[in-house]
C-alpha positions as CSV (number, residue, x, y, z in Angstrom):
1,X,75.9,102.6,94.0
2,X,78.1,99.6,92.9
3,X,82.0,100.4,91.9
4,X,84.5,99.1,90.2
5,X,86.0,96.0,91.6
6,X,82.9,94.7,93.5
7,X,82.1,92.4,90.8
8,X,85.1,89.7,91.7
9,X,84.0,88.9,95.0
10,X,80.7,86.9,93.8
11,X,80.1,85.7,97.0
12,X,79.9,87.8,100.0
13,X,80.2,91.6,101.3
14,X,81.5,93.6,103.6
15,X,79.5,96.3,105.3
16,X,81.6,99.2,107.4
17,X,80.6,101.9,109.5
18,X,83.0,104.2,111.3
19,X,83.0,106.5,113.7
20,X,83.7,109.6,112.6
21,X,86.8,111.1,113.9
22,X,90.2,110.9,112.0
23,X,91.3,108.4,114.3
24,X,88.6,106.2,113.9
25,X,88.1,106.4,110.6
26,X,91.8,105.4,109.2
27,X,92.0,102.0,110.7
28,X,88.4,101.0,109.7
29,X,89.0,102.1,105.9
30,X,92.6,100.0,106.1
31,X,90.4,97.3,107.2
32,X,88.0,97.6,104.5
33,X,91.0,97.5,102.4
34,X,92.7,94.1,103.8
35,X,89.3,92.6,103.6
36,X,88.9,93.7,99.8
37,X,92.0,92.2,99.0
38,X,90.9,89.1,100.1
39,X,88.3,89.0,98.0
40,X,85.6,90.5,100.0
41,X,82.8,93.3,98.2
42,X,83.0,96.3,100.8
43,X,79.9,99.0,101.6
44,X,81.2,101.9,103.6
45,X,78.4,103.5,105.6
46,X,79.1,107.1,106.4
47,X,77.7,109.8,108.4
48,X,77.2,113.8,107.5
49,X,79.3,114.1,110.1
50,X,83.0,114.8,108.5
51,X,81.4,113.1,105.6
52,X,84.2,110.6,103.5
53,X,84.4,111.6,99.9
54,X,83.5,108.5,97.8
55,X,86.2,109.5,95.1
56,X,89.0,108.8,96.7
57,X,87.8,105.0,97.0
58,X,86.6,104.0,94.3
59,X,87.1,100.1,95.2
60,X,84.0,100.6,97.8
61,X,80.6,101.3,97.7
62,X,79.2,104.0,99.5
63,X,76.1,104.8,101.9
64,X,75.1,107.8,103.4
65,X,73.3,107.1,106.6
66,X,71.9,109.9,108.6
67,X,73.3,110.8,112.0
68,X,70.9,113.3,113.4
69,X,74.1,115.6,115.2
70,X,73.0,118.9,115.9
71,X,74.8,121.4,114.4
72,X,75.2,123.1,117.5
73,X,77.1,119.7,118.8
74,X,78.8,118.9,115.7
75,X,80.5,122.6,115.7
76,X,82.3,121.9,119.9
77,X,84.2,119.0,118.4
78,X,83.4,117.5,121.0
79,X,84.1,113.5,120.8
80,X,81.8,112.7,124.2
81,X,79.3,115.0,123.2
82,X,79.2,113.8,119.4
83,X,78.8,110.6,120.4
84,X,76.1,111.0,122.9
85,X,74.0,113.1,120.4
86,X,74.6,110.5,117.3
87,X,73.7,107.9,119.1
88,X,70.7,109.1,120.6
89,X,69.1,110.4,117.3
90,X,70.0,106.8,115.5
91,X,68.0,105.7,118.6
92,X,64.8,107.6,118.1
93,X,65.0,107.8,114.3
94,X,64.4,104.4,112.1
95,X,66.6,105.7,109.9
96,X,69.5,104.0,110.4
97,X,67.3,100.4,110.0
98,X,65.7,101.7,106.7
99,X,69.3,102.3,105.7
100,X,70.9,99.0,106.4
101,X,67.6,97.0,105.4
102,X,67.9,99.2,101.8
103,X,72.0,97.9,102.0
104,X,70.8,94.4,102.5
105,X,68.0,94.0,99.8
106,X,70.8,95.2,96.8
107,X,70.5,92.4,94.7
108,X,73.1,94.0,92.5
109,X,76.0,93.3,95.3
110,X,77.0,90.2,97.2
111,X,75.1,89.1,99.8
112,X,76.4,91.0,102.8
113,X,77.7,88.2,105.3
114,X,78.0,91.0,108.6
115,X,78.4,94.7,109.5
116,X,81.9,96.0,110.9
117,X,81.2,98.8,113.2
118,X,83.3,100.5,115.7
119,X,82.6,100.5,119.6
120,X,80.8,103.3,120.0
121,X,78.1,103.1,117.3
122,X,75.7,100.8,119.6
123,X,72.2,102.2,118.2
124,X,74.2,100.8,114.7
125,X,74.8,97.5,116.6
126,X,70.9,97.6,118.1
127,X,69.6,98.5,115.0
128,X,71.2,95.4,112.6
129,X,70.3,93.2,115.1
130,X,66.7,93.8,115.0
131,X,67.6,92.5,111.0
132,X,69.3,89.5,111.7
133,X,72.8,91.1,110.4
134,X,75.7,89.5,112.5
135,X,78.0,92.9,113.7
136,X,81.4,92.9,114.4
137,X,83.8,95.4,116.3
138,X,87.1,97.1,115.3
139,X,88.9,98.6,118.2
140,X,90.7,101.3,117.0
141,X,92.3,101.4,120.3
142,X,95.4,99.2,122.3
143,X,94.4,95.9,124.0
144,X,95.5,97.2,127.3
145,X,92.3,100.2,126.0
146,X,89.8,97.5,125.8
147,X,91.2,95.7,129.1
148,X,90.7,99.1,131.1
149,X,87.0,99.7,129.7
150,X,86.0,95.9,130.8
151,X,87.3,96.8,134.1
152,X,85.8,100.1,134.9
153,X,83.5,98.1,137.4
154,X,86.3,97.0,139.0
155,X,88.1,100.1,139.0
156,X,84.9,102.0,140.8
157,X,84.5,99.2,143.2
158,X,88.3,99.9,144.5
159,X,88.0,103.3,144.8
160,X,90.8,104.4,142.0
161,X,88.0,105.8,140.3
162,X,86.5,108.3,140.3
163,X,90.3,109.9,140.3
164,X,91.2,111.9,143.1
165,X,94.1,114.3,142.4
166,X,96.0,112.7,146.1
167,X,96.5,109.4,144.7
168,X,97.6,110.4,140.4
169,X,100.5,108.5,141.1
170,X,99.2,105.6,143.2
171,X,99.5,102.0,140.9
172,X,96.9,100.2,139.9
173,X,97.6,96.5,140.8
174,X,95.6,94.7,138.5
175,X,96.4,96.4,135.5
176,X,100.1,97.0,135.6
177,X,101.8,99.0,134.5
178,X,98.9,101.7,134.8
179,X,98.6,104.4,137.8
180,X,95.2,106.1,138.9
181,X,96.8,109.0,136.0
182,X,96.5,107.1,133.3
183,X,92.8,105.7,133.4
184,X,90.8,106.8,130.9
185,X,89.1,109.9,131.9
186,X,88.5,113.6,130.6
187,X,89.2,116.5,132.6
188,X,86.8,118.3,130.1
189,X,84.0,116.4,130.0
190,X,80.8,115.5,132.8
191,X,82.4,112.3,134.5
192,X,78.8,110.8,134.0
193,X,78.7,111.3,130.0
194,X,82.3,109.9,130.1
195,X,80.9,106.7,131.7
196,X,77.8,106.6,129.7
197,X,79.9,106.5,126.7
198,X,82.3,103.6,128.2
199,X,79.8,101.3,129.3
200,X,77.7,101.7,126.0
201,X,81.1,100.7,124.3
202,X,81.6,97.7,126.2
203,X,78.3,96.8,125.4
204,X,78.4,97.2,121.6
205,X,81.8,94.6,122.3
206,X,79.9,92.6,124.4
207,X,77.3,92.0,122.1
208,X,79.3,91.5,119.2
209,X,79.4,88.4,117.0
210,X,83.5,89.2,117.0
211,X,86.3,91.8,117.9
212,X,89.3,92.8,116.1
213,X,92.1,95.0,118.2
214,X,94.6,97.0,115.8
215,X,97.4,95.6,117.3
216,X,99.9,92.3,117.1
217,X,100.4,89.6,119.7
218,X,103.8,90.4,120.4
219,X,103.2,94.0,121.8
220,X,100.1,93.2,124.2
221,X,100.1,89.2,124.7
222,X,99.1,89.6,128.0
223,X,96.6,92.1,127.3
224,X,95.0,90.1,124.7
225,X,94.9,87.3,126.6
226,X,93.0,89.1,129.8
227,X,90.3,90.1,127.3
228,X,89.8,86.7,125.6
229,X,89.3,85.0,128.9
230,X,87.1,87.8,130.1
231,X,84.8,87.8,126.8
232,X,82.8,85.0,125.2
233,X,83.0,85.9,121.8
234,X,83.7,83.2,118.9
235,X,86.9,85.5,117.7
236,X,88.9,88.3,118.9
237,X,92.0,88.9,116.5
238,X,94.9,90.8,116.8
239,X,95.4,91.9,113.3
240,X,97.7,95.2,113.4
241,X,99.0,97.7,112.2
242,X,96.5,97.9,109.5
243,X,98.0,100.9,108.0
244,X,100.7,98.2,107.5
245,X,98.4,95.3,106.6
246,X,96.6,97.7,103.9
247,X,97.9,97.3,100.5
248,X,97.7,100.7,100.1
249,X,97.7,101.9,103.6
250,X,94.5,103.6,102.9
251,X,93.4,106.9,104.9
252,X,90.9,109.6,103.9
253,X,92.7,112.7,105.9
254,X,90.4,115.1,106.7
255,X,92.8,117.7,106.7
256,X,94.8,118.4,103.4
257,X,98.5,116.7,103.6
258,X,101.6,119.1,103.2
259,X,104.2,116.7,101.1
260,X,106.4,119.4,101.0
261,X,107.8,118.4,104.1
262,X,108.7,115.6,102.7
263,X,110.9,117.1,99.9
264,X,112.5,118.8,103.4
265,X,113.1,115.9,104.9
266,X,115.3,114.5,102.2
267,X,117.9,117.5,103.0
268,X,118.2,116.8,106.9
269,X,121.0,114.3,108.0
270,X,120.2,110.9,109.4
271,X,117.7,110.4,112.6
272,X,118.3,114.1,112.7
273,X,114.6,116.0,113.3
274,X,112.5,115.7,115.4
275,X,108.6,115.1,114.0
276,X,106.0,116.7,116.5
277,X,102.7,116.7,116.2
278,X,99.8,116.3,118.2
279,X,97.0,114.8,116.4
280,X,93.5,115.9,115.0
281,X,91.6,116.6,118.1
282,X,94.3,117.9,121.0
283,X,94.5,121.4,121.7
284,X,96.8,123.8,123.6
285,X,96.5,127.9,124.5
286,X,98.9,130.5,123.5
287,X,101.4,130.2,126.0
288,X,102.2,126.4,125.4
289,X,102.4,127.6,121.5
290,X,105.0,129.8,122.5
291,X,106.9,127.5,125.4
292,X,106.9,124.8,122.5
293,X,108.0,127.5,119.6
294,X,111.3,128.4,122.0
295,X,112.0,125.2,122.7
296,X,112.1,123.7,119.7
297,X,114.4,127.0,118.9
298,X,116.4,126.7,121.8
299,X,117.3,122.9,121.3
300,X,119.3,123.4,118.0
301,X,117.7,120.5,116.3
302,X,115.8,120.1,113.3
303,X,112.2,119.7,113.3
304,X,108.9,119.2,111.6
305,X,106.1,120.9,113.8
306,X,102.6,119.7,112.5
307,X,100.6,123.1,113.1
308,X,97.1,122.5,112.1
309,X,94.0,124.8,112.4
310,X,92.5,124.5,115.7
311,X,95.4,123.5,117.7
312,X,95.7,126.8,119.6
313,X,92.3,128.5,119.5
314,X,92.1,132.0,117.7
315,X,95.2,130.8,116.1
316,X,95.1,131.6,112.1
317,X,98.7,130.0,111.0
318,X,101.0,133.1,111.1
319,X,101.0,133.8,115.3
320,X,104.5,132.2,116.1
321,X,106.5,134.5,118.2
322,X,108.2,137.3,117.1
323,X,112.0,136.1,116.4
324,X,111.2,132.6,116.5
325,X,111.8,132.2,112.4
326,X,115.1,133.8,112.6
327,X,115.8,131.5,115.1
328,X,115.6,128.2,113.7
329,X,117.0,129.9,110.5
330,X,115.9,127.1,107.8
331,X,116.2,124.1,111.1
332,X,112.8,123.9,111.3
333,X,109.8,123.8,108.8
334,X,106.1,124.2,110.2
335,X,103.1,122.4,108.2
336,X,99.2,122.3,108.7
337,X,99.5,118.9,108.4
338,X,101.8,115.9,107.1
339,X,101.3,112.5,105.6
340,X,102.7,111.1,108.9
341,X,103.7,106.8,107.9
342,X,105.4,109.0,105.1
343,X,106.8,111.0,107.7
344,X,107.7,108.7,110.3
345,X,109.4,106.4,108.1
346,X,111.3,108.7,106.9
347,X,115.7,108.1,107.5
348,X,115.7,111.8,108.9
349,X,113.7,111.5,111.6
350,X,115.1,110.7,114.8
351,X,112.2,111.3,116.8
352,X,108.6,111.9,117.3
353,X,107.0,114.8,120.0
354,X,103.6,112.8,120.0
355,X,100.1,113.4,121.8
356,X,100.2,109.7,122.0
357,X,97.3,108.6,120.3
358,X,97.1,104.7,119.6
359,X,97.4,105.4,115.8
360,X,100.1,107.4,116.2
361,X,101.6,105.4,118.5
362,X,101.7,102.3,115.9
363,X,103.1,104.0,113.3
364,X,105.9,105.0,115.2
365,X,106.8,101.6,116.2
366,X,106.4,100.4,113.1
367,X,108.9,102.6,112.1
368,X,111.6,102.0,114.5
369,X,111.0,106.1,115.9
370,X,111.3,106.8,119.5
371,X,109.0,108.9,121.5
372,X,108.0,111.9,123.8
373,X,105.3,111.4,124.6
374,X,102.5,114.5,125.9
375,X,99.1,113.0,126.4
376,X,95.9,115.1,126.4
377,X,92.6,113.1,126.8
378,X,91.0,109.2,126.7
379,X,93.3,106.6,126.1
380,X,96.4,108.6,125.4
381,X,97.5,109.0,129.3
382,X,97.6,104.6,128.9
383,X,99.4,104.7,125.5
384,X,102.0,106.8,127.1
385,X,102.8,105.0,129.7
386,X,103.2,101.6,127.6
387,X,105.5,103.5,125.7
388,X,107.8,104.2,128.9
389,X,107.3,101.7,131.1
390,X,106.6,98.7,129.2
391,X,108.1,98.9,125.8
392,X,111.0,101.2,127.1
393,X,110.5,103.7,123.5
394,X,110.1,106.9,125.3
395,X,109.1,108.7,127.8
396,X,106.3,111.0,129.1
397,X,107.0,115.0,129.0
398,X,104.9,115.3,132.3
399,X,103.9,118.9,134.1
400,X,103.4,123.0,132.2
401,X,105.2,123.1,129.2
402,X,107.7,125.2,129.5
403,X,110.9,126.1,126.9
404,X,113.9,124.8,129.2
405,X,112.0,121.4,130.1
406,X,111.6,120.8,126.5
407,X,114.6,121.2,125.2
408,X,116.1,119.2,127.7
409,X,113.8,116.4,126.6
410,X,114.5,117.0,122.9
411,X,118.1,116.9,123.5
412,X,117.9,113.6,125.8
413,X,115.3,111.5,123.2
414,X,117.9,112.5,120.3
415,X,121.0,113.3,121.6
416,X,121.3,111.3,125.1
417,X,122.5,107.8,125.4
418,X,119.2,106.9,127.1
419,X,118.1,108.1,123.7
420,X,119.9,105.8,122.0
421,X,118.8,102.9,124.2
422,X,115.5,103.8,123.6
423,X,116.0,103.9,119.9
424,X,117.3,100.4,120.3
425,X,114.7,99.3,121.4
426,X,112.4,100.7,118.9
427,X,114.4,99.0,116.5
428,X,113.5,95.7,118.3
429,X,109.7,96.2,118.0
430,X,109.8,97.7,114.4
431,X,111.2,93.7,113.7
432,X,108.4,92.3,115.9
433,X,106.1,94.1,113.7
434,X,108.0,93.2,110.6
435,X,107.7,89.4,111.7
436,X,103.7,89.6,112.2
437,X,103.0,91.2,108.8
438,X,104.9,87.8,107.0
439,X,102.6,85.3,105.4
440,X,103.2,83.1,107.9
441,X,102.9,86.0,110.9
442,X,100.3,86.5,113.9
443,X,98.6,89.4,112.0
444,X,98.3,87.7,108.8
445,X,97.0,84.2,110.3
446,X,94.7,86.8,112.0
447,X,93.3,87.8,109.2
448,X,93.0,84.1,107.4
449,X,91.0,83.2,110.5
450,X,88.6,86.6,110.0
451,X,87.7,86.2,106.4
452,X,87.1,82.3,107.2
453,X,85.5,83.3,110.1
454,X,83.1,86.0,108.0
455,X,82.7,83.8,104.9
456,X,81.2,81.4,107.5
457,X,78.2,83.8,108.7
């Protein structure tokens, strides 16, 4: 189905396919976005799988392609699992094929010139090869991601991996500033599945006819310039933050956003609150709800506390501990979920509690906000430590939760000179991101050189 705007790009299209999770899905559809502004026609491809709703993007075109998840699978929310299970159907199903060739034959849209696809669709990658359709990757992830997946090799050959609980804190030389910690590895997951699902990514990058990293060349220059030695690919782009690149920073949340808290927000002094939340897919039991609740009590500063369904299993919205909303007395407002670059750019927020996903992560540096940081899963244990050691933003709330420890923390992000420094130097990289996004910046010449580069398939 054609939409409106496709018509002005007569010349060449776009096709998208994200993985999807929340994480995933945001920077490919602000990609989409930069690349429709540039002229480009854009198909989304989309799975049943927390299916995108068409309506809200009109500017696109949209294709449902099947993705063969078991119900059973779908329901864990499981991300190793899920992508195991998509994969594997795509694989044994033509489906996916008959899709894309059915894409490609529209002669009522531009002739598509390649298919974006993220790293861990590889039976989408195997599948438009076998028609001739050039594929490209968006990592949604950091550079120093990537860098760790190209050297899992490495890292096995070593010994750091896989991690042994003895040596957590022991450094890994050639990827500085990472320890054996930080690797990316899941504590609930089969090791082997978790491997499966890294090598198969590397693959898909591998394999590719380009990459793009959401992320600018200031913040991982050596990063990005380990991976473009390492790979053989014609381009690999740092062109980040899309959700600042994007016109219209577009996202399709899959949760509904609370904008109340933002009419909150305007009532709280300057760099006051504290923002926590802890993404779409982290998850935490009843006593850390309750550690968290008194310590966000206890610290006597504002906050916003993203509370969404599924955080704390069994937990239906109104479990907070008895006392805890006489506590903070109007200091603290609790939401399902918030429109977070609203949120984070917001002149009352001081700080950011943060599960330290790379998305997240972005978006606070983009706006200047400082970090704790509390990793759960995959990349997020790297992301952290960046954010400490490297870009001096924050700092990792390591060990149980527990109330004391957290209001401690609170009180030295917002109140604490070390705080301040660290705020300082937020500032510093908000303007390094500033700089990139000028016409004349690394992530715009980025993207000159990709939609060259595309119009050139």
């Amino acid at each position: 189905m054609a939409t409106a705007g496709m018509s002005s790009c007569g010349r060449r299209r776009v096709l998208v396919f994200p993985l999807p999770f929340q994480g995933h899905i945001n920077p490919m559809l602000q990609l989409a976005d930069v690349l429709h502004a540039r002229g480009l026609a854009v198909t989304l491809l989309h799975t049943r799988f927390n299916a995108l709703d068409p309506a809200l993007h009109p500017e696109f075109a949209f294709v449902s392609v099947p993705d063969g998840v078991p119900a059973e699978v779908a329901a864990t929310g499981n991300p190793i699992e899920i992508i195991l299970a998509m994969n594997a159907a795509m694989e044994a199903s033509t489906a996916v094929g008959e899709v894309l060739a059915s894409v490609l034959a529209d002669e009522g849209q531009p002739r598509a010139a390649c298919l974006f696809i993220d790293a861990h669709l590889r039976a989408v990658q195997e599948a438009a090869a076998g028609l001739g359709l050039p594929t490209l990757v968006l990592r949604t992830t950091s550079a120093a991601c990537l860098g760790c997946f190209l050297a899992y090799r490495m890292l096995y050959q070593k010994g750091y991996l896989p991690p042994r609980e003895s040596e957590f804190d022991m450094p890994v030389n050639e990827l500085p500033p990472l320890r054996v910690r930080d690797l990316y590895y899941s504590r609930n997951n089969n090791q082997e599945k978790v491997n499966k699902v890294l090598t198969r990514a590397t693959e898909t990058v591998k394999n590719c006819s380009g990459l793009v990293i959401n992320t600018l060349e200031t913040l991982e220059t050596t990063e990005l310039q380990r991976i473009r030695d390492e790979l053989d690919l014609p381009v690999v782009l740092a062109a980040g933050p899309l959700h600042k690149l994007s016109s219209k920073s577009t996202r399709s949340s899959l949760l509904d956003e609370d904008y109340s808290c933002i009419e909150w927000l305007d009532m709280q002094p300057l760099r006051s609150v504290l923002y926590v939340s802890f993404g779409s897919l982290a998850s935490m039991d009843s006593n850390d709800l309750v550690e968290v609740a008194w310590g966000l009590a206890n610290s006597c500063q504002p906050f916003l506390w993203v509370l969404r369904p599924g955080l704390v299993q069994g937990f239906e919205g109104t479990d907070l501990p008895d006392g805890f909303e006489v506590a903070v007395n109007g200091r603290g407002k609790v939401v399902q979920w918030a429109p977070q670059q609203e949120v984070l750019a917001h002149n009352a927020v001081g700080g950011f509690w943060t599960h330290s996903g790379w998305n997240s992560t972005l978006e606070s540096i983009s706006e200047g906000v400082p970090m704790i940081c509390r990793p759960h899963f995959a990349d997020q244990m790297m992301n952290a430590r960046y954010v400490e050691k490297a870009w001096g933003v924050g700092f990792e709330l390591e060990g149980e939760l527990e109330r004391g420890k957290i209001e401690s923390a609170i009180r030295r992000l917002i109140n604490e000179k070390e705080g301040a420094d660290m705020r300082d130097r937020a500032k510093d990289l908000k303007k390094k991101v500033a700089d990139c996004l000028e016409s004349c910046g690394s992530s715009q010449i980025a993207v000159d050189k990709l939609v060259s580069y595309i119009l050139s398939l």
